[in-house]
N, C-alpha and C positions, 0 to 999 in steps of 0.2 A: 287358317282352319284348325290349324293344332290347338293353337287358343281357345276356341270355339271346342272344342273336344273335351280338352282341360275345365272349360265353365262349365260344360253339359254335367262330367261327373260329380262336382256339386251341388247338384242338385236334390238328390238324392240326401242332402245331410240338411235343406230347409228348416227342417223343424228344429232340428242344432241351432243353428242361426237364429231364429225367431226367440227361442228360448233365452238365449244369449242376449236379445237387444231387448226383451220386456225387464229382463232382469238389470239390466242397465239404464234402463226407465225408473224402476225401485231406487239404484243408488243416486240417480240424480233427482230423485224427488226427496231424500232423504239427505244430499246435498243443499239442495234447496229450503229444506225445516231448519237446517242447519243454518244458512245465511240470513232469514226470517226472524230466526229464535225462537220458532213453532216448535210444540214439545208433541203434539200429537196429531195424527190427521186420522177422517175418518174418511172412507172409502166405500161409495155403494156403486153399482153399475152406471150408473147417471152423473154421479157429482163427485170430485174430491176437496174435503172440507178441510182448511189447514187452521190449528186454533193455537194461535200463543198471545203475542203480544195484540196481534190485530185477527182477526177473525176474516177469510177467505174463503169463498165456495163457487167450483166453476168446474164444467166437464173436463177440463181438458186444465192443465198448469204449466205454463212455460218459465221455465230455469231464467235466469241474468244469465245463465252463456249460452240459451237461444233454444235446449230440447223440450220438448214435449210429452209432459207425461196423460196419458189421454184416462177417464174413468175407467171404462171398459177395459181397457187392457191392464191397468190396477187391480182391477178387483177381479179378475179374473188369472193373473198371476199370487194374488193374494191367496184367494179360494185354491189353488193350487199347492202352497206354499204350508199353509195352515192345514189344509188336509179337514176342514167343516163349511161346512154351507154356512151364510150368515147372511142376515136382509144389507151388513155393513160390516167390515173391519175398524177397529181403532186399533192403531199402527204410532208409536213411537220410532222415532226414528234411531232410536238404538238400536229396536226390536227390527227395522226396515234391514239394518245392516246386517243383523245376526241370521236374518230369514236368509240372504242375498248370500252370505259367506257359508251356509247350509247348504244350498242350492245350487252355489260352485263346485264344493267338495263333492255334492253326490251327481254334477256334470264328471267335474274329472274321473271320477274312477267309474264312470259308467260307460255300458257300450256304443252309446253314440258317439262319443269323444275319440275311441279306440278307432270305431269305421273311418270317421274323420282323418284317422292320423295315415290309415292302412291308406282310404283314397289316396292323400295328399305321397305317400310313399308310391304309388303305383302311377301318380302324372310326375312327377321326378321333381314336385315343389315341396316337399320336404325339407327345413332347416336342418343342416348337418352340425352333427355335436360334437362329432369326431367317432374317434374309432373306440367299437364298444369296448374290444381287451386290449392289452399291453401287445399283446403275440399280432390284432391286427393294425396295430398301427409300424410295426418292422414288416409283415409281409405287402402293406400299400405302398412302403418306403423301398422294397426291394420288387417291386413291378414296375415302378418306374424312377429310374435314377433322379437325382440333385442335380436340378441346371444352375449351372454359375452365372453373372452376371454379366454381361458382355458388355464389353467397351462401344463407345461410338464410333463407324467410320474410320474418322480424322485419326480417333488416338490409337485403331486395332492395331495389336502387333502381331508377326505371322507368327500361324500356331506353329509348335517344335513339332517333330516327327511322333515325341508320346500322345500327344493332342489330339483329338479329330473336332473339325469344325461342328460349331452346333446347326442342325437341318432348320 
């Protein structure tokens, strides 16, 4: 159930996520020009068209490692990206990359990313970095002592009187 509690509260961050995987759609279609030798695609709601050495046009473009870049969701993170209406994008894929590392940068320092991190801080799935000062990593070190290593069984030998056994 805890689990279940834990998924529930991302919920709330979907459109993070969604953002996240259309735009992962951009690099592996811009992967994809790349292993083609395609210099430029053109992108309408319907169709995406890849033109270099051989000419391609189909709703939807599946990668050699199996993803799916669909029109609609193209041209509709396009229109997002470029910030104009257009009947069609023409998108280099330099241009695909430079739009995509735009879009990251103004993911990370924007407040979705932030809520995301606060959620993930408050179900206790947070990556630990360590301790943010110097002052807190000697007061984590002096709340709970340095356990030593203990021997096995066979080899323990009985502790001296300074000793106390570890609980």
């Amino acid at each position: 159930m805890d689990t279940l509690k834990k998924a529930g509260a991302m919920l709330q961050h979907l459109d993070l996520f969604h953002t996240m995987l259309d735009l992962r759609g951009l690099l592996q279609l811009a992967a994809h020009m790349e292993e083609r030798g395609d210099r430029v695609t053109l992108i309408s709601p319907e169709q995406i068209t890849l033109i270099g050495g051989a000419m391609h046009a189909d709703a939807r473009v599946t990668t050699s490692k199996g993803a799916t870049v669909e029109s609609g969701t193209a041209y509709r993170v396009l229109h997002r990206l470029k910030g104009h209406e257009a009947p069609e994008y023409a998108v280099t894929r330099e241009e695909l990359g430079a739009l995509n590392a735009r879009a990251v940068a103004d993911l990370e320092s924007g407040d979705a990313l932030r809520a995301f991190a606060d959620t993930l801080a408050r179900i206790g799935a947070a990556p630990t970095t360590g301790p943010a000062t110097p002052n807190a990593a000697a007061e984590a070190s002096a709340e709970r002592p340095a356990r030593t290593r203990r021997a096995p069984e066979s080899e323990a030998q009985p502790a001296s009187q300074d000793e106390q056994p570890a609980a």
